[in-house]
N, C-alpha and C positions, 0 to 999 in steps of 0.2 A: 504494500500500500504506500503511495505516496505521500508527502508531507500533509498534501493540502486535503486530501481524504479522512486519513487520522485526526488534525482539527478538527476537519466538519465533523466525524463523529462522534468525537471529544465534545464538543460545542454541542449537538444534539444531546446526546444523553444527560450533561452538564445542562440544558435548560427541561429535559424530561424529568428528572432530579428532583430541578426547584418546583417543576410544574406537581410533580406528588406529593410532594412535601406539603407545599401549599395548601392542598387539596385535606391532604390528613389533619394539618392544623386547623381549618375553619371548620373542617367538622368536627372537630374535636375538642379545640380549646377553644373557639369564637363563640358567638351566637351574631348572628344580622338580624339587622329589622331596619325600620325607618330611619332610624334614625343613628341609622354606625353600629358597628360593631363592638363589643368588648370582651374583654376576656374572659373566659368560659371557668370561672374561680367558684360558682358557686351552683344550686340544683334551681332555683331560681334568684334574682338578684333581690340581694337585701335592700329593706327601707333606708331611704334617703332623707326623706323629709324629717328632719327632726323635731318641726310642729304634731306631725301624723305621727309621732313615734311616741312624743310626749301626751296627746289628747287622747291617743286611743289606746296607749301603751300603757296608762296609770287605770285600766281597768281588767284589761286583755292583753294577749300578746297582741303585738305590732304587725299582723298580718302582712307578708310581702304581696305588692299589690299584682304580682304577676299569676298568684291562687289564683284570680276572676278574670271574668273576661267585663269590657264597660263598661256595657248595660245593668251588670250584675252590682258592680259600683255606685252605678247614677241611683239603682233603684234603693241601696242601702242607706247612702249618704242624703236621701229624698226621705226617710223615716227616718230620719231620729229621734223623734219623740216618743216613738215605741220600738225598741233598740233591742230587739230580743225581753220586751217585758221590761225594758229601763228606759229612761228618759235619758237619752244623750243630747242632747239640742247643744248649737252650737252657735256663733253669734253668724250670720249672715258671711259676713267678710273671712272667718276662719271655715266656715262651713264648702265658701267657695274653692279655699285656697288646697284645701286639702282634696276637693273631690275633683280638682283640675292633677292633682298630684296622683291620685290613684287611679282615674280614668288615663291620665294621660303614661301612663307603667304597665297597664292592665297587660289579664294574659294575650288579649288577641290585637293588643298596639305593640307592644313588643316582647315578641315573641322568644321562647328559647325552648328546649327539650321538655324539661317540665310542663310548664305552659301548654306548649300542643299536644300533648298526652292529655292534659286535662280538657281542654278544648276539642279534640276529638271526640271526647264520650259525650258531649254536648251536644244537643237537640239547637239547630241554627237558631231559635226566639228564646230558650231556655236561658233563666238567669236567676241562678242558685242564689243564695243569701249564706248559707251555710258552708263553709271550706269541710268542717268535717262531715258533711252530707252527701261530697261527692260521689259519682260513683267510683273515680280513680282512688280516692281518698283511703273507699273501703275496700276496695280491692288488697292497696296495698296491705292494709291492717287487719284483713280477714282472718289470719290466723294467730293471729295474737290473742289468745284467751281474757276472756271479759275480766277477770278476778287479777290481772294486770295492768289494765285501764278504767274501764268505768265504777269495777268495784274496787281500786285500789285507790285509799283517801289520799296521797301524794300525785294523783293525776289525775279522776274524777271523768275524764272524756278525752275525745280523739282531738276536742278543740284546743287543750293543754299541749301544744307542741313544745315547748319547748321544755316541760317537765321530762321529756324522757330522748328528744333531740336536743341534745346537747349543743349542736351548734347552730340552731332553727334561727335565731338571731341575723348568724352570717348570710341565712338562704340554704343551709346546707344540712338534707333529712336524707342523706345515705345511711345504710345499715352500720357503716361502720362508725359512726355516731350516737349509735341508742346505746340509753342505758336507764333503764325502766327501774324507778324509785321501787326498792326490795327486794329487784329482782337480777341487777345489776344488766350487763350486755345482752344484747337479745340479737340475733341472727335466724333471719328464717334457712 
């Protein structure tokens, strides 16, 4: 082979290369959507807002707003006066700020692995209110015995994420993260 053969196919495989490479990282460590990329660090991306972390987070966990899809937001954030049986009402001006914050993260604005798992098992007009109601939700927790979670008083329900996801905070409810109050690590 001559010189200028050996480059060209030097130069070919050295850009097939970077072309796989590429290709393994975005699916792998990215997520895209509208609005750019970022790094694929967590199962869904943690809360940002430190209003919404602090309003909703001194009752509940801080749900990441990539659980829902909008619609499921608009209709949450549109009842706050009866908030699951409470009165959460908010002043107009904080009420906006926050439901531009979680509509605008939602699962189906920007999307990542999570998110479209959960969006998938979704009926196109369906708009849950409940995270732990889903049907992804219960899938995943289906064999986790009741006397673990609902009847166990250091968790109470599937809505307590972060009692036994350790790092639910970051966005991040992989198995190698649980560790269930009494029961310690759990692995299906």
């Amino acid at each position: 082979m001559n010189g200028k053969k050996i480059f060209g196919s030097l130069l070919m495989a050295g850009c097939l290369t970077v072309a796989i490479s590429g290709i393994a990282y975005s699916e792998d460590d990215d997520e895209r959507g509208e609005r750019g990329a970022y790094a694929r660090t967590s199962d869904v991306p943690p809360v940002t807002n430190k209003q919404y972390a602090t309003e909703c987070g001194s009752c509940h966990f801080a749900y990441q707003p990539g659980w829902l899809p909008e619609r499921s937001w608009r209709k949450l954030m549109g009842s706050l006066n009866d908030h699951f049986g409470e009165n959460a009402e908010l002043s107009d001006a904080t009420r906006e700020q926050l439901t531009n914050y979680l509509v605008g993260h939602a699962a189906d604005v920007l999307p990542n692995r999570m998110s479209r798992r959960i969006l998938s098992a979704l009926k196109a007009d369906e708009a849950p209110l409940r995270i732990s109601e889903l049907g992804f939700m219960r899938r995943e927790h289906r064999e986790i015995p009741r006397r673990m979670v609902q009847d166990n008083p250091k968790v109470g329900s599937l809505s307590s994420c972060q009692a036994c996801h350790t790092q639910a905070a970051g966005g991040f409810f992989n198995e190698g993260g649980i560790n269930i109050p009494g029961y310690g690590r759990y692995e299906d």
